[in-house]
C-alpha positions in Angstrom: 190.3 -20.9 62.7 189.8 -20.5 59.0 193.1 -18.0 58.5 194.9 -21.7 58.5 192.7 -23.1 56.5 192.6 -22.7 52.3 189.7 -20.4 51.1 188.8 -22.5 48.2 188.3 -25.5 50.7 185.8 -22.6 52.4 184.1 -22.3 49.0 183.7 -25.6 48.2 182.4 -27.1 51.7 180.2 -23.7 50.9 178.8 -24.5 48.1 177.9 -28.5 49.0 176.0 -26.8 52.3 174.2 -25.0 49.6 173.3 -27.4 47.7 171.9 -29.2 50.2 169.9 -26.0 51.9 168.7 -25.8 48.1 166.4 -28.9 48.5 164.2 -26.9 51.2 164.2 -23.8 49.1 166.8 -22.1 51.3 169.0 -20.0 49.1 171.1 -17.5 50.3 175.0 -16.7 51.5 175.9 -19.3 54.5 178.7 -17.4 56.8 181.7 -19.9 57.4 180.8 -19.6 61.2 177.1 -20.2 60.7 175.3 -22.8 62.9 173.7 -25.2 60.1 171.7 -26.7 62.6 170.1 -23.2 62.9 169.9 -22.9 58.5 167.3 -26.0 58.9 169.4 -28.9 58.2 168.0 -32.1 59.2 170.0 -35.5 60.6 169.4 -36.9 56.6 170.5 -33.3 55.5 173.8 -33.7 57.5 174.4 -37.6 56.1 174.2 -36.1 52.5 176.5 -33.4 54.0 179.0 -35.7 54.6 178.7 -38.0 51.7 178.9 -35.1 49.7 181.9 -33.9 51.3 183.6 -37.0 51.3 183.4 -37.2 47.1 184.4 -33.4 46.4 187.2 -34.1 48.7 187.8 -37.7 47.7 188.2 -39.0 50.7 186.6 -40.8 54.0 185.7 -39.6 56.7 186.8 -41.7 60.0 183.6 -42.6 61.9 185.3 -41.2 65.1 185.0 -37.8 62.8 181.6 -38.0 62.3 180.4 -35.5 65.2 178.0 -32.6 65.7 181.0 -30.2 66.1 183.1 -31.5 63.2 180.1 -30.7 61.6 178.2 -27.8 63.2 179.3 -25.2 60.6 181.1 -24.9 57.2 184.3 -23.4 59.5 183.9 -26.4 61.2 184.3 -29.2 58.1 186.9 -27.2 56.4 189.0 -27.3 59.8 188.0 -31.1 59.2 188.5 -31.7 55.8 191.8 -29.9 56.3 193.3 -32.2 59.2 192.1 -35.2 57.1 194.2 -34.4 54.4 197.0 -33.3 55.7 197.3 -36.6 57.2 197.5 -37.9 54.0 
């Protein structure tokens, strides 16, 4: 899935997961596959997830798009982010 999909897109999904994680003291290297259910992230983690990937992406995430797969891993958003904005 993520050979389609732009590494710095990867990185920068990454790095918003981290900053979240950071708030519970987890710091460490998140795998694009990684469950983020399993890295400790609660439902209020996953709302700031998506608010914060909705403004480093500038854009807005359909509601129909806000699911548990869409966002069950940082492979999973940037496949996401990546159909939202080539529909743009």
């Amino acid at each position: 899935m993520l050979e389609r999909i732009p590494a710095s897109a990867v990185s920068r999904i990454g790095n918003v997961v981290s900053d979240v994680l950071a708030k519970h003291d987890v710091v460490h290297q998140i795998a694009p596959e990684a469950e983020l259910g399993r890295l400790g992230m609660t439902s209020i983690d996953m709302v700031e997830l998506m608010l914060g990937v909705e403004a480093e992406f500038d854009l807005a995430i359909p509601a129909a798009d806000i699911t548990l797969q869409n966002f069950s891993s940082v492979a999973a958003i940037a496949a996401l982010v990546s159909r939202l904005t080539a529909a743009v």
